[in-house]
C-alpha positions in Angstrom: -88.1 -118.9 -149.4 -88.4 -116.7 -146.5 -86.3 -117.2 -143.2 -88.4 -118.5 -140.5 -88.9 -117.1 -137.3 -86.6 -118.7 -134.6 -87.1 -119.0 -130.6 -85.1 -120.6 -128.5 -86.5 -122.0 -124.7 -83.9 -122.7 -121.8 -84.5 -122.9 -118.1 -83.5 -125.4 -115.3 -84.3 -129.2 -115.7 -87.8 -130.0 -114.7 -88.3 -126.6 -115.9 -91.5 -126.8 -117.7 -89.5 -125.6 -121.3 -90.4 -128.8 -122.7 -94.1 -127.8 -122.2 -93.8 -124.8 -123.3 -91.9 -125.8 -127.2 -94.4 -128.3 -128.2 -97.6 -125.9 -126.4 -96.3 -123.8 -129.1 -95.8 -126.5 -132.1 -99.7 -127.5 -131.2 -100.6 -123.8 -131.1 -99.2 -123.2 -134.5 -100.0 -126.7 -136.0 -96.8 -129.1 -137.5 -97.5 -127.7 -141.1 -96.6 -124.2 -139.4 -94.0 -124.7 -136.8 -90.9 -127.1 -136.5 -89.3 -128.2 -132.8 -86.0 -129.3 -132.3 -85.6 -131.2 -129.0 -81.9 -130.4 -127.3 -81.9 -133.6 -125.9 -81.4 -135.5 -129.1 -78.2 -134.5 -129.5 -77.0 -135.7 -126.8 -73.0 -138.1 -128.1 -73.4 -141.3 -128.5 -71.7 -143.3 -126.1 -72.8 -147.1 -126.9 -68.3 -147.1 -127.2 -68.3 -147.0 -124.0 -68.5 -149.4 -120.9 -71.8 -148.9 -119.7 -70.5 -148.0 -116.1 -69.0 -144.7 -117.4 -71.2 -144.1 -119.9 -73.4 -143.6 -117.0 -71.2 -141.5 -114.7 -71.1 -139.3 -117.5 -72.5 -135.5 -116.6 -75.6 -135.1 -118.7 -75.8 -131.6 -117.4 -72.9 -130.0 -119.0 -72.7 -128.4 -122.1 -69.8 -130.8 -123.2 -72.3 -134.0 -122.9 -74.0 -132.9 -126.3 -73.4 -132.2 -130.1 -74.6 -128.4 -129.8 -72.3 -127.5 -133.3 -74.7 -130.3 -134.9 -77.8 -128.7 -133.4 -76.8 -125.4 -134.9 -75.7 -126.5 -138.3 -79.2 -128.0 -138.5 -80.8 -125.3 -137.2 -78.9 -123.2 -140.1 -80.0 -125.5 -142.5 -83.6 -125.4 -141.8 -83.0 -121.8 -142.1 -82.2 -122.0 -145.3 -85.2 -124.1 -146.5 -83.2 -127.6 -146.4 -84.3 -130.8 -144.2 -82.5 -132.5 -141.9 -82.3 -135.8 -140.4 -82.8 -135.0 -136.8 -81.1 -137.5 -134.4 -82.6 -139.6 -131.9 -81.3 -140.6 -128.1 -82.1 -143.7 -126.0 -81.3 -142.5 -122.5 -81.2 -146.3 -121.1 -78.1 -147.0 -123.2 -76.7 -143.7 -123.9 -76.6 -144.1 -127.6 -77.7 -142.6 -130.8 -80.3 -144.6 -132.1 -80.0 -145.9 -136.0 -83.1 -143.8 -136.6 -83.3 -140.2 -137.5 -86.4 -138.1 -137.9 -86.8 -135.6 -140.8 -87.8 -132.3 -139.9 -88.8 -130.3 -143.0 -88.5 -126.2 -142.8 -91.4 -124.5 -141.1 -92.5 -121.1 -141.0 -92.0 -121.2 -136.9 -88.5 -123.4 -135.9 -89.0 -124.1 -132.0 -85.4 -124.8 -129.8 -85.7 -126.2 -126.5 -83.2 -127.4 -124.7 -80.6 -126.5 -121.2 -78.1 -124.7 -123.3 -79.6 -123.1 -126.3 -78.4 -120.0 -124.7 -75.6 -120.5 -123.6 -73.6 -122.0 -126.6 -73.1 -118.4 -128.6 -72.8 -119.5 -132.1 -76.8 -121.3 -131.7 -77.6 -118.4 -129.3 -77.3 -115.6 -132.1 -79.6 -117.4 -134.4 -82.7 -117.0 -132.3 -85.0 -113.7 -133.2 -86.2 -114.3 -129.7 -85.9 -116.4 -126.9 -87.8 -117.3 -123.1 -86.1 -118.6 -119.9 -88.6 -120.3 -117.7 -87.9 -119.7 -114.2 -89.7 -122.7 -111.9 -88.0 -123.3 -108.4 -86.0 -126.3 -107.3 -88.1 -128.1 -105.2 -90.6 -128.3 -108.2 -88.3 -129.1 -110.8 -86.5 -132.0 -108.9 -90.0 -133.7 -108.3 -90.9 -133.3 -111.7 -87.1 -134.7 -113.5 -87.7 -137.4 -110.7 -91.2 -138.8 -112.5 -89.6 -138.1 -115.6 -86.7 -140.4 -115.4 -88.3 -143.1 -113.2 -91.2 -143.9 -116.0 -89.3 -142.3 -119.4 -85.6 -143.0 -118.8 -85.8 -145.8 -116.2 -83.8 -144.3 -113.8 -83.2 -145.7 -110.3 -84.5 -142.7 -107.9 -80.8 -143.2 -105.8 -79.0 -142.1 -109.4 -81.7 -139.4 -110.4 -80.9 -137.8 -106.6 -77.3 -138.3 -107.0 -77.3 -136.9 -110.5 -79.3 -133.6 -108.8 -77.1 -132.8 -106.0 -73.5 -133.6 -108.0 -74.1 -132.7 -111.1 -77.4 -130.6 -112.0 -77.2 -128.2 -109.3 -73.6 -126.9 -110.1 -74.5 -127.2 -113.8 -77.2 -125.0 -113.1 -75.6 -122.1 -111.2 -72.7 -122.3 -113.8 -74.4 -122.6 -117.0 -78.2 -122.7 -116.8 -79.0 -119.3 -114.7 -76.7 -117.3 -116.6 -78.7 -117.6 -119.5 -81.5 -115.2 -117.9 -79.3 -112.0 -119.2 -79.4 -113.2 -123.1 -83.1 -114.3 -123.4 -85.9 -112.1 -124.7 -88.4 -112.7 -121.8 -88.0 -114.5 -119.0 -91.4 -116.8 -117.5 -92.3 -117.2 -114.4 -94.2 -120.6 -114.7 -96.3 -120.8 -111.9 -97.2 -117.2 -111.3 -97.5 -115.6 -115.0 -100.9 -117.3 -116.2 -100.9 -114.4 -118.8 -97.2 -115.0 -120.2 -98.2 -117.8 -122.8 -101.4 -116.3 -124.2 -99.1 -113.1 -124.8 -96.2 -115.3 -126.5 -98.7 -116.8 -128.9 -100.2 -113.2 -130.3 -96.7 -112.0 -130.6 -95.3 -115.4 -132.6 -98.4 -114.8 -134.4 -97.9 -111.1 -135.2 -94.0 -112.0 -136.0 -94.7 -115.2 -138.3 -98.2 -112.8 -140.3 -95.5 -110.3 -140.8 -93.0 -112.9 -142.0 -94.9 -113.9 -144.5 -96.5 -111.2 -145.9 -92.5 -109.8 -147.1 -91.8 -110.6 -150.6 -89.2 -113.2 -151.8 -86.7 -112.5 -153.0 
């Protein structure tokens, strides 16, 4: 079996990177191209009381399982399946259901730190940091964790100021130097259309190299 093609998406939270991954899994179709979610490997915490399971910093690096994320990442890579985990946000725990994610031509990575952790970082052919300012990411994680994550708008604003924003400067923007391209969301209309025709190029040429 041939490697797949591998791209890694980062950018702020609220970003629009989200978007972005499964725009391209539709694109491509799910018989063509897998995504990986960073979010799901998020560590469990149900151990925990739920008071500091919830003053934990969900915006550092140290929050999730990125080693896990990259050994699956290598498997798929190697034409084996994985059982993907799943997070439930409103109790900070794994929950007891996995998805399978068979290999796929295309593997999509999105997630705050798929840059910045170097052992997953190296494993992408190419990779996209979506640059979207502040004001417009912090409106749009407020929606998001009011109706997905039932959030309390007090904790999602507390969570911004004390925790996201530093995260940001010291782990999130760095990532601009290592990525392939880096999108301006709202100003780059042509941007996506462009990323499609070169996946496209990259996964044709893929395909068309013998096996060995």
């Amino acid at each position: 079996m041939l490697e797949p093609i591998l791209i890694g998406i980062t950018g702020g939270s609220g970003s629009g990177k989200s978007w972005l991954a499964r725009h391209l899994q539709s694109h491509f179709g799910p018989q063509s191209a897998a995504l990986l979610e960073q979010d799901w490997y998020y560590r469990d915490l149900s151990h925990l009381p739920s008071e500091k399971a919830a003053a934990t910093d969900f915006d550092h690096p140290d929050a999730l399982e990125l080693d896990l994320l990259e050994s699956h990442l290598r498997a798929l890579s190697s034409g084996e399946p994985i059982n993907a985990p799943q997070y439930d946000f409103s109790s900070f725990s794994r929950e007891p259901e996995t998805t399978l994610i068979s290999p796929r031509p295309l593997i999509i990575v999105e997630g705050l730190f798929v840059l910045q952790h170097a052992p997953l970082a190296k494993r992408f052919d190419l990779s996209v940091f979506v640059h979207t300012p502040s004001d417009v990411r912090l409106l749009r994680r407020i929606r998001r964790d009011l109706s997905e994550r039932g959030y309390q708008l007090d904790r999602i604003l507390e969570f911004w100021e004390h925790d996201q924003i530093p995260s940001f400067d010291k782990f999130v923007a760095p990532q601009r130097a290592n990525a392939s391209f880096i999108w301006d969301s709202l100003k780059d209309n042509a941007f996506v259309p462009a990323l499609l025709a070169d996946l496209q190029k990259r996964t044709a040429r893929n395909a068309d190299q013998p096996t060995s």
